[in-house]
C-alpha positions as CSV (number, residue, x, y, z in Angstrom):
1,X,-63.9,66.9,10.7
2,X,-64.4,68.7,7.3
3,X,-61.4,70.3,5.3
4,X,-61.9,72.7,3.1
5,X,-60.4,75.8,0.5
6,X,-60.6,79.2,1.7
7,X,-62.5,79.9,-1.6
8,X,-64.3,77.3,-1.9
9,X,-68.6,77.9,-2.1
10,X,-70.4,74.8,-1.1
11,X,-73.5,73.2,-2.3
12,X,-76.2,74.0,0.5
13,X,-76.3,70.2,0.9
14,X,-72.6,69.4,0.4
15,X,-72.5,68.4,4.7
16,X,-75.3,66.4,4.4
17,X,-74.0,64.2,1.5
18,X,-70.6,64.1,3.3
19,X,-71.3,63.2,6.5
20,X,-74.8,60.7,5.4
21,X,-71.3,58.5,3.7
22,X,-70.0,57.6,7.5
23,X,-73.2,55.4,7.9
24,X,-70.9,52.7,6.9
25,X,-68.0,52.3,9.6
26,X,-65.6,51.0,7.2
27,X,-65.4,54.3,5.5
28,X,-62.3,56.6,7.1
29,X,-63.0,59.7,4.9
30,X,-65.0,61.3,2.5
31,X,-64.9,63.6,-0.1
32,X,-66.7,65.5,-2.9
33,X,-66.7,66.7,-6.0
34,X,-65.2,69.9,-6.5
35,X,-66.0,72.2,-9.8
36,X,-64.7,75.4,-11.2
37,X,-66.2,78.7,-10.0
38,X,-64.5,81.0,-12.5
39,X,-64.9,78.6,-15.3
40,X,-65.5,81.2,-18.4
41,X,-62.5,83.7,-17.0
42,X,-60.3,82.3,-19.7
43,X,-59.0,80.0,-21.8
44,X,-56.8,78.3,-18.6
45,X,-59.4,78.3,-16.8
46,X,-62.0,76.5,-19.1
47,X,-59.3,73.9,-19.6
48,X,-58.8,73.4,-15.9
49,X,-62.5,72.9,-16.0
50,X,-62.5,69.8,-18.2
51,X,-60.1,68.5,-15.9
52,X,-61.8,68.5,-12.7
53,X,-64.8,67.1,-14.6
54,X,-62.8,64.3,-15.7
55,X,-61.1,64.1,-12.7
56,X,-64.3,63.9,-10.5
57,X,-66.4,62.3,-13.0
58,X,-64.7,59.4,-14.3
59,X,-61.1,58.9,-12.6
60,X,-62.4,58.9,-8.8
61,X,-65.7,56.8,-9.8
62,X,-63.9,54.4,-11.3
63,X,-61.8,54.5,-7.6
64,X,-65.1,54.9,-6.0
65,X,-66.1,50.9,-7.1
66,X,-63.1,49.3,-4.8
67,X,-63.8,52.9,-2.4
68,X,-60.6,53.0,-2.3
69,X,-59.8,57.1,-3.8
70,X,-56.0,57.5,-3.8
71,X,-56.2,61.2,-3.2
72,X,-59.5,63.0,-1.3
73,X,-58.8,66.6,-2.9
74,X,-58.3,68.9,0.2
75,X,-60.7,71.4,-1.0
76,X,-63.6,69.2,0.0
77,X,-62.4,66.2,2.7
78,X,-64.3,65.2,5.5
79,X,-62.6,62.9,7.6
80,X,-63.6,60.9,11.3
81,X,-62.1,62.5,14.2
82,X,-60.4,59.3,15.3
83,X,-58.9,58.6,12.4
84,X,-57.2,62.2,12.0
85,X,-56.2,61.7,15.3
86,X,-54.5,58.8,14.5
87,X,-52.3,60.4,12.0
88,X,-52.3,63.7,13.0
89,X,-48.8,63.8,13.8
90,X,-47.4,61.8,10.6
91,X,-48.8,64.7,8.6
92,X,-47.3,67.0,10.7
93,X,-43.9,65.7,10.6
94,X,-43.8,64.9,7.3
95,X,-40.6,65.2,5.2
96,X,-38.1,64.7,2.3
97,X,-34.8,63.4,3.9
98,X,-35.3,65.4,6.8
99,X,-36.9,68.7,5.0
100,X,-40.4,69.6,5.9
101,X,-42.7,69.6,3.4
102,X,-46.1,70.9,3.9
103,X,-47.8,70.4,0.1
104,X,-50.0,67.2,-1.0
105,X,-51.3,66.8,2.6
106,X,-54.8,66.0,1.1
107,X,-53.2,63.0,-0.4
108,X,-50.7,62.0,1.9
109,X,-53.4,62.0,4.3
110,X,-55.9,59.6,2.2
111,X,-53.3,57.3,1.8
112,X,-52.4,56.8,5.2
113,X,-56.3,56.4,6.2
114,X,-56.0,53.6,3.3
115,X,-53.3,51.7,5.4
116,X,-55.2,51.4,8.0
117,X,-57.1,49.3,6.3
118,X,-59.9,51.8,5.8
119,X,-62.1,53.2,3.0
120,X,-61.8,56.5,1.0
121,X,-65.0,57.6,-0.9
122,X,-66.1,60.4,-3.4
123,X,-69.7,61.2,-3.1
124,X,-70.3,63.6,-6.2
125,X,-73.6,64.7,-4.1
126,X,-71.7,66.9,-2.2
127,X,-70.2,69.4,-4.6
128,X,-68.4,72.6,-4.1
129,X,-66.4,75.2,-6.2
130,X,-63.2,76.3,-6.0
131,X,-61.5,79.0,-8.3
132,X,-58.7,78.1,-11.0
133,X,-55.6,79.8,-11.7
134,X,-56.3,82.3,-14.1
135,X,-52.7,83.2,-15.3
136,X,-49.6,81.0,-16.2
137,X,-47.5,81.3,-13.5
138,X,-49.8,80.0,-10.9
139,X,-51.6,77.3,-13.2
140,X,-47.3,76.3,-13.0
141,X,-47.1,76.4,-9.5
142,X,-50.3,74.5,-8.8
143,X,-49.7,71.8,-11.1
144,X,-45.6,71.5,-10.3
145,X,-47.2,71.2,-6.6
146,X,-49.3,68.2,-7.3
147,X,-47.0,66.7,-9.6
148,X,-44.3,66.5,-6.5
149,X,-47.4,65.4,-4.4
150,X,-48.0,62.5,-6.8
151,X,-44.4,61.4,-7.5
152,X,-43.8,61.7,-3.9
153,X,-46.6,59.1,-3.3
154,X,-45.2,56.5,-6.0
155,X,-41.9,56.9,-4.4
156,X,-43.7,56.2,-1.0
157,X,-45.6,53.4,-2.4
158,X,-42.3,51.6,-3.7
159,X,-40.9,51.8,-0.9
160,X,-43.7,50.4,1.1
161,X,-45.2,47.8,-1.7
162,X,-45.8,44.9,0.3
163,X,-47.2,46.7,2.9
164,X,-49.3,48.3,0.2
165,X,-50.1,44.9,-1.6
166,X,-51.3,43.7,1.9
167,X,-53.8,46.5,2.7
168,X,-54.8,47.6,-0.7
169,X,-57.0,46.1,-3.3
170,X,-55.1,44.8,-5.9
171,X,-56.2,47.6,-8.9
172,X,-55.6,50.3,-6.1
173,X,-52.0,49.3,-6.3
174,X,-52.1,49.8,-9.6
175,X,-53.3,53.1,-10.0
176,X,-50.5,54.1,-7.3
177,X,-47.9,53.0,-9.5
178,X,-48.7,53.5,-13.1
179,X,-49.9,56.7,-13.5
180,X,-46.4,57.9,-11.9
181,X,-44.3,55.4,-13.7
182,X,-45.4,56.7,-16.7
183,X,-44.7,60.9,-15.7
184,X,-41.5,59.7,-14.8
185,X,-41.2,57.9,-17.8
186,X,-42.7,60.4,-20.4
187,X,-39.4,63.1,-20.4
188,X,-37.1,60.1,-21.2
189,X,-39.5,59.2,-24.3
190,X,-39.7,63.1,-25.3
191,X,-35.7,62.9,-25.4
192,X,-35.6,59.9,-27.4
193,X,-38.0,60.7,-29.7
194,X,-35.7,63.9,-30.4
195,X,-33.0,62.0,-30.9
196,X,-34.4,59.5,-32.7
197,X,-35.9,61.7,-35.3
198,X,-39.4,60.8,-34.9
199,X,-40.5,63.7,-33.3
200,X,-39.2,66.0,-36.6
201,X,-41.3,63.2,-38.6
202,X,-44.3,62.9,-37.1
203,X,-45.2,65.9,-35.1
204,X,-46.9,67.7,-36.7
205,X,-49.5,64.9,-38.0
206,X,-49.8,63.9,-34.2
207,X,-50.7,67.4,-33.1
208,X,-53.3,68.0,-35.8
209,X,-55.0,64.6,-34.7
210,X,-54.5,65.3,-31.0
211,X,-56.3,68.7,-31.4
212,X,-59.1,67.2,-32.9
213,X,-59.2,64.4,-30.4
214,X,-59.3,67.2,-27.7
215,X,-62.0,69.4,-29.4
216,X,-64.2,66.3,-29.9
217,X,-63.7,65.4,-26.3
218,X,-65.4,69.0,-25.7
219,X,-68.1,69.0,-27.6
220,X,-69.0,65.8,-26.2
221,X,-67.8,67.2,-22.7
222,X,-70.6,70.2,-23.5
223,X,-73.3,67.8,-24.7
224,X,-72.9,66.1,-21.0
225,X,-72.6,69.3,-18.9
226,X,-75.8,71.1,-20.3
227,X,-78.0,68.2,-18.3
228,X,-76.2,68.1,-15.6
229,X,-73.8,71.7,-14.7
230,X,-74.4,74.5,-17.1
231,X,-72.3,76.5,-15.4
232,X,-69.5,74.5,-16.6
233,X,-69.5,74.7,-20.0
234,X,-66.6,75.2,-22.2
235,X,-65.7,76.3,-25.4
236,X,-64.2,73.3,-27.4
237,X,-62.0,74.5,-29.4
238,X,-60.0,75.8,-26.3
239,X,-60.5,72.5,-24.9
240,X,-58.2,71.5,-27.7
241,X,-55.3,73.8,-26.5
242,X,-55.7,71.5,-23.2
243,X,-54.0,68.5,-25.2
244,X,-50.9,70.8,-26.4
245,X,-50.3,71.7,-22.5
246,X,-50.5,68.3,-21.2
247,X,-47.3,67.8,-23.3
248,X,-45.5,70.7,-22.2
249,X,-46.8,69.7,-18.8
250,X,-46.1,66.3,-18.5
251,X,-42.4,66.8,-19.9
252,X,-41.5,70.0,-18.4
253,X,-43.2,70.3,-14.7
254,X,-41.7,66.1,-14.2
255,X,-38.8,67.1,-14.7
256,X,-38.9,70.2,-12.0
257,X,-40.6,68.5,-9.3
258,X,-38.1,65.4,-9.5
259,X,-35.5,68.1,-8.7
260,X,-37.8,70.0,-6.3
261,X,-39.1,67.5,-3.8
262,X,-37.5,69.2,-1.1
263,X,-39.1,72.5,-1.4
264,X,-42.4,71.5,-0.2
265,X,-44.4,75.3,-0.8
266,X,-47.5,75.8,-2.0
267,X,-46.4,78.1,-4.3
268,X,-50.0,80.0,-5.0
269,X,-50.6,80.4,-1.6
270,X,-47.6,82.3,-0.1
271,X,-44.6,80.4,1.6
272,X,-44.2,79.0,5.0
273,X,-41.4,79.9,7.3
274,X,-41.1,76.7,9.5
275,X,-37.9,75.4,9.4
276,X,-36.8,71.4,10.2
């Protein structure tokens, strides 16, 4: 079975590459790599760009050694029948203390398939595109989505450790757990340093040096892309507003979704009206 985005535009060999991956009976589900269709629009959307490259490009490649990917991105996941069988009815009934929730299913989903002592693999053969959010409010409501998705997950994976520790390779463990410790993490250090003063001292400095970090990062990002996806080139000087939102981001979006787990919407997509 084969997931995808309503606006998604596939490679004309994205199936093959997907499917050619469930030669080896270990692996549960499969997924690919997944670029940005509208990646010139704006300045948003040539940042979300960057991101999926990195994303796909490094993060899941790194996941792909151990191939065990924490989250097959629902856009592109191709999954054995069995197996979605299997769990079919977990993902259904899925809640927050008894609320439905019916965002991060991609995730949910590959982690599930990963206690069942299965494999999870990106193959970047298969490639589609999806479209970015072009305007503010729903880059907000996309991201505030998957940051409830992925906090949910380390709450999950706390809760169920050794059970994870059992199943899991060691480093996969890991990568459930620190990434999220640290979101939840990074608005208590934003608070401190206000109180503390050193925001007011050193601020400034540290943005200056984390905009050029960023626009480096793009140039080098461009240098890359013209081999390999022209169509994804950026403009790297944007790329260095990308490092000013992830602040914003990481401190302000945490901070909702911890309060917002129970809403489980989509949020860009229109809202469901099942009730539990």
């Amino acid at each position: 079975m084969i997931c995808i985005d309503s606006d998604c535009i596939f490679d004309r060999r994205a199936i093959a590459e997907l499917t050619a991956c469930f030669v080896d009976e270990t692996i549960g589900a499969v997924g690919g790599r997944v670029g940005i269709s509208n990646a010139r629009e704006n300045v948003l959307t040539q940042c979300q760009t960057v991101v999926y490259y990195y994303s796909f490009q490094i993060m899941k490649m790194l996941q792909n050694w151990t191939r065990n990917v924490i989250c097959i991105s629902g856009c592109l996941f191709a999954v054995r029948r069995e197996h979605f069988e299997a769990i079919e009815e977990q993902v259904k009934h899925r809640n927050w203390f008894g609320v439905g929730v019916r965002d991060g299913e991609d995730r949910y989903m590959t982690h599930l398939l990963l206690l069942k002592g299965l494999k999870t693999y990106i193959n970047i053969s298969a490639q589609c595109w999806t479209a970015a959010p072009n305007n503010f409010r729903q880059l907000f409501m996309q991201q505030l989505r998957w940051r409830r998705s992925g906090l949910r997950d380390l709450f999950w994976t706390v809760r169920k450790f050794w059970t994870n520790l059992e199943v899991l390779h060691p480093l996969t463990v890991v990568n459930l757990l620190i990434p999220g410790a640290l979101q939840v993490l990074w608005p208590a250090m934003c608070i401190y340093g206000l109180a503390s003063g050193w925001l007011a001292e050193n601020l400034l400095r540290d943005m200056q040096l984390y905009f050029g970090l960023w626009v480096v990062i793009g140039l080098l990002y461009n240098l890359y892309v013209r081999w390999h996806n022209p169509e994804q080139k950026v403009n790297p000087l944007i790329i260095g507003a990308l490092g000013m939102w992830f602040i914003a981001d990481s401190f302000l979006i945490t901070l909702v979704a911890l309060c917002t787990f129970d809403v489980g919407e989509w949020g860009t997509r229109g809202t469901s009206s099942r009730k539990v």
